[in-house]
C-alpha positions in Angstrom: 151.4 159.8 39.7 148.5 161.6 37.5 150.9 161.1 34.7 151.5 157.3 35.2 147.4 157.0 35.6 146.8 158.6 31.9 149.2 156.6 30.4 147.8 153.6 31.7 144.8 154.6 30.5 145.7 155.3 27.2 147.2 152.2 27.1 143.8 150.2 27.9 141.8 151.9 25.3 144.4 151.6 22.7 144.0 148.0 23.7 140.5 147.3 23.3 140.6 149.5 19.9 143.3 147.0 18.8 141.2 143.7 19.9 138.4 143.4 17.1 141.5 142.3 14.7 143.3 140.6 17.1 141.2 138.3 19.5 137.8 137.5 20.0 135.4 139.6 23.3 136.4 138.1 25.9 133.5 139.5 28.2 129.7 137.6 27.8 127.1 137.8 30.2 125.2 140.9 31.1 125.3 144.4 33.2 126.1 142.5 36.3 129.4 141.9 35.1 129.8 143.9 32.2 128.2 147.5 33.7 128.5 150.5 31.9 129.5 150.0 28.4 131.8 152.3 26.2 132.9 152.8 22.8 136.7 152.6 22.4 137.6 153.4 18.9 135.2 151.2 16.4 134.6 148.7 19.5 131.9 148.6 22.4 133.5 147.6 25.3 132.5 146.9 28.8 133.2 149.2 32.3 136.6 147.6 32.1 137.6 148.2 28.8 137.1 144.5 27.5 135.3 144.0 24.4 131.6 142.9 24.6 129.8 141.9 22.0 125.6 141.9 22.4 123.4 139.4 20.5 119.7 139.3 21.0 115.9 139.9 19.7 113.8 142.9 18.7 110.3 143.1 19.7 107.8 144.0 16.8 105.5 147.2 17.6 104.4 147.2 21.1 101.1 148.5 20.4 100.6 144.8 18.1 102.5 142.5 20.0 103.3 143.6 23.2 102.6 140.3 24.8 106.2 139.2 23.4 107.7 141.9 25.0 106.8 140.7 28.6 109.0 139.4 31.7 108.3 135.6 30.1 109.1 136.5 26.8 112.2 138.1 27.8 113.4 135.6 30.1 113.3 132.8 27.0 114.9 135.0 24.7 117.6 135.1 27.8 117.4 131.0 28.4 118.0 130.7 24.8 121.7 132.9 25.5 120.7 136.2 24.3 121.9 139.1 26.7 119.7 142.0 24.8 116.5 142.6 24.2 115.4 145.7 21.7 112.4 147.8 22.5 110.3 148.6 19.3 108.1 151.6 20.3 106.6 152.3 16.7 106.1 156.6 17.2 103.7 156.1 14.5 101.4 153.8 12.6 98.8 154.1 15.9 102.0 153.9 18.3 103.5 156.7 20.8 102.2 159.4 19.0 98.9 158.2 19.2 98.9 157.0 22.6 101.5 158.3 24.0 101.0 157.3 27.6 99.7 153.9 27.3 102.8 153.4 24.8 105.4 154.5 27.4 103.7 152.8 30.1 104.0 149.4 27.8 107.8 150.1 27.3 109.1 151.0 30.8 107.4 147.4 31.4 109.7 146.2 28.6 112.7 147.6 30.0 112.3 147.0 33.7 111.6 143.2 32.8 115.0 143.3 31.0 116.7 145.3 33.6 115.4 142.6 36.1 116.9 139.8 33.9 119.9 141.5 33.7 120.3 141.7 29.8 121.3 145.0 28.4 118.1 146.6 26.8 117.5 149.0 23.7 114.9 151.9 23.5 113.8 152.3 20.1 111.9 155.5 19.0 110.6 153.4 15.9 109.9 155.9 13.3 108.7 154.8 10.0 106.0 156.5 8.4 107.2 159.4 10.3 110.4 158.8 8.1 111.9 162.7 9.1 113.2 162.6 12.8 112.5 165.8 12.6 108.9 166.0 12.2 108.1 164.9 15.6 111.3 166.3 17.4 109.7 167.9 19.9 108.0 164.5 21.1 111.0 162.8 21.0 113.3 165.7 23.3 110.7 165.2 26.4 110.6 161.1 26.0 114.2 160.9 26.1 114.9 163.4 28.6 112.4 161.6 30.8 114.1 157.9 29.8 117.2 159.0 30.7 116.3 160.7 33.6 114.4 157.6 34.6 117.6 155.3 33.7 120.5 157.6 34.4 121.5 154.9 37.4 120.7 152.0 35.2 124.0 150.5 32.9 121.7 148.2 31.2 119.7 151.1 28.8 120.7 152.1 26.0 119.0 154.8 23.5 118.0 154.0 19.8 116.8 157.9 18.8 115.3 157.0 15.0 115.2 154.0 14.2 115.2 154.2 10.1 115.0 157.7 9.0 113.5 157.8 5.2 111.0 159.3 2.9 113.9 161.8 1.6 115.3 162.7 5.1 119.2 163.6 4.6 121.9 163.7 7.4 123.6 167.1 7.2 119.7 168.6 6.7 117.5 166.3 9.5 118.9 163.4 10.9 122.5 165.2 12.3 120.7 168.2 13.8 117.9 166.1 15.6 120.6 163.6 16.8 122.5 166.5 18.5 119.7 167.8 19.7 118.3 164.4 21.0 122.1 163.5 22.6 122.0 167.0 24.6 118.6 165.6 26.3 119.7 162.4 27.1 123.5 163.2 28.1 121.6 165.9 30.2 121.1 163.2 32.8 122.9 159.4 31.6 125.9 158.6 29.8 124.1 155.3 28.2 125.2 154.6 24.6 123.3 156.6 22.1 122.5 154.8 18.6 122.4 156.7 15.9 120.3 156.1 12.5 121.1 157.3 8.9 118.9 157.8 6.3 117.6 155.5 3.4 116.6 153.0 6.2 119.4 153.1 8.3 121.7 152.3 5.7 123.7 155.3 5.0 126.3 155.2 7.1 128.9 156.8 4.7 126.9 159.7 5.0 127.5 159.8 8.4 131.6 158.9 8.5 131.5 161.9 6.1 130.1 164.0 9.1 130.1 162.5 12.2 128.4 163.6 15.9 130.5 164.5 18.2 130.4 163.3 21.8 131.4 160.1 23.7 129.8 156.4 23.8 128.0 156.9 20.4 127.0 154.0 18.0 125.7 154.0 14.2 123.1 151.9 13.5 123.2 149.8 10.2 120.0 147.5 9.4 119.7 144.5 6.7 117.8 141.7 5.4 119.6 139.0 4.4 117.4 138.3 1.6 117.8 142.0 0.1 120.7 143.6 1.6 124.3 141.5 0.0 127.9 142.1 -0.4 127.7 146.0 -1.1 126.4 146.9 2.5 129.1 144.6 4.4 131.9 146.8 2.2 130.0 149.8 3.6 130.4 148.5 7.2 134.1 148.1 6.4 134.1 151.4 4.6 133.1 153.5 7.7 134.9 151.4 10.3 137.8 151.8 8.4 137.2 155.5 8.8 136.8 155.4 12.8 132.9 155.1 12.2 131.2 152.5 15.0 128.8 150.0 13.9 126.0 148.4 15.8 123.2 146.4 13.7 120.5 146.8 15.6 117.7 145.6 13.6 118.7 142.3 10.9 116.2 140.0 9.2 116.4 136.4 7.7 113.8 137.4 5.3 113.5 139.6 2.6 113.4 143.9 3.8 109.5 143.5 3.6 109.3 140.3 6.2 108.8 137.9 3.6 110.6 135.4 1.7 112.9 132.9 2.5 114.1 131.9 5.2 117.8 133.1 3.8 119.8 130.8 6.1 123.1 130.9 3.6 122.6 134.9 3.3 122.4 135.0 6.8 125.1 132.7 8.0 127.2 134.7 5.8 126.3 137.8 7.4 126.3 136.7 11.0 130.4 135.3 10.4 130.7 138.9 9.0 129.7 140.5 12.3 131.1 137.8 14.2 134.1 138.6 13.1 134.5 142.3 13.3 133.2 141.8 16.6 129.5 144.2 15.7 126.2 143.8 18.1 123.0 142.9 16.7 119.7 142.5 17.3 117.4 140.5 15.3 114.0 141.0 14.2 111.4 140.0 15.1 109.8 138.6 18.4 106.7 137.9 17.6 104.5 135.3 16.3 103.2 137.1 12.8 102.5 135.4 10.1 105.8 136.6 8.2 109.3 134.6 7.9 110.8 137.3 9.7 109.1 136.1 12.9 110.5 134.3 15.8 107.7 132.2 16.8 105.0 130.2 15.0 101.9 131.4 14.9 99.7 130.6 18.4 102.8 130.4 20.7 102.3 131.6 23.8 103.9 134.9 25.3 103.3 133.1 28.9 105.3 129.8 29.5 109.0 128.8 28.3 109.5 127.8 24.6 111.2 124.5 23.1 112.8 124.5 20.1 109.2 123.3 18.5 107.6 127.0 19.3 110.5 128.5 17.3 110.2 129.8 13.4 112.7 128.2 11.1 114.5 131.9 11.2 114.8 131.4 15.2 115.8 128.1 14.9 118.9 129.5 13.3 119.1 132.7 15.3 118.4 131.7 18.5 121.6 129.2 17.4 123.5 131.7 17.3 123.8 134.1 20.6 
């Protein structure tokens, strides 16, 4: 009997690693009736072993716009079809490390209001101008041991642990060791998906199909701007998937990589079918109503009541088309 139980096992994930070229996810919706999720092969998959793909928004820096990042806010982004919502918790720029309770306390309000609206839900530890992980690894162990302590019952969270490592940070030398460290913490209490960053903005993800993590239920974060970022980073994508290496674009622009510029609907039609279909999550940035193309709202909106298609930025208009 134990024997016929592995086989069918073995059967189900060699299934869902076989889907992304051979039929679309057949699982939408959120944690209600997708709980845990899992990575089978190059794909993300639901409790059941069904592909799942998740499309939704970014908030911008908590500490600057945290009003988009409440229970209203995140119930639009849902009416509008998304079923995730990305916390941005800048660690520096006058963000967590600064304030580090005030910070926390804004993001656990994040996250419960997605949990209560049943969309899956990203905890970024948004480094920037911190661009080495491991400058503030220390910081990031106890906030992630206490987010996944805090979580460890909750299939909706998932962990982003450096956002876009730069400034010269490599992956064998600083961003490998702190993500091992960081995935001890958290797998110390949850098994929640772990994303992963690379260096050179999240964008060297060769570097890490060269040397991957090991551990269950990990993801490799790639980020783009469709007004920068062409052709040569989708052949990456296809580089490292080809090599076993899962993808998950948590962070995408319609702009240029500073914000501006644009809108780049072509570039990032183009992109989206891409994803689409090799089956890749994304999140898109950003919710907010800055004055930048990148944003999702025109400036004034307000965080409190529903939005109509007249509140949204020519860049929502077209990503909010497509969850």
């Amino acid at each position: 009997m134990l024997e016929r139980i592995v086989s069918v096992l073995i059967s189900a994930a060699m299934l869902c690693a076989s889907l992304p070229d051979a039929a679309p996810p057949s699982s939408p919706g959120g944690a209600k009736a997708n709980g845990w999720l899992q990575v089978v092969g190059t794909q993300l998959c639901n409790e059941r072993g069904e592909p799942l793909v998740l499309h939704g928004m970014s908030s911008h820096g908590l500490h600057w716009f945290g009003q988009y990042a409440g229970r209203q806010a995140i119930m639009n982004t849902k009416a509008f079809g998304a079923n995730l919502f990305r916390v941005a918790m800048y660690t520096g720029e006058g963000g967590y490390l600064s304030q580090p309770e005030a910070i926390k306390a804004q993001a656990v309000a994040a996250v419960d209001a997605a949990v209560a609206e049943d969309m899956y839900v990203i905890i970024d530890w948004h480094i920037l101008s911190d661009g080495n992980p491991m400058a503030h690894a220390d910081e990031a162990e106890a906030f992630f041991s206490e987010m996944a302590r805090r979580y460890k019952d909750t299939p909706n969270v998932l962990y982003e642990i450096c956002n876009e490592p730069n400034g010269g940070a490599t992956w064998q030398g600083d961003v490998k060791p702190y993500a091992q460290r960081i995935l001890k913490a958290i797998r110390a209490h949850s098994r929640g998906l772990v994303l992963v960053g690379s260096p050179t903005w999240s964008q060297d993800i060769h570097l890490a199909a060269e040397d991957p993590l090991e551990g269950e239920n990990l993801l490799y974060t790639l980020h783009f701007y469709a007004g920068t970022h062409g052709q040569w980073l989708r052949d990456r994508i296809d580089e490292v998937r080809a090599r076993g290496l899962p993808v998950f674009v948590s962070e995408w622009g319609a702009s240029a990589a500073d914000g501006s510029g644009g809108v780049f609907l072509q570039e990032s039609a183009q992109w989206l079918d891409f994803l689409e279909e090799r089956h890749i999550s994304w999140a898109n940035w950003s919710l907010c109503d800055k004055n930048e193309t990148s944003a999702a709202l025109k400036p004034g909106t307000p965080a409190g009541r529903p939005w109509t298609q007249e509140d949204l930025s020519p860049s929502a208009a077209f990503v909010f088309g497509r969850f």
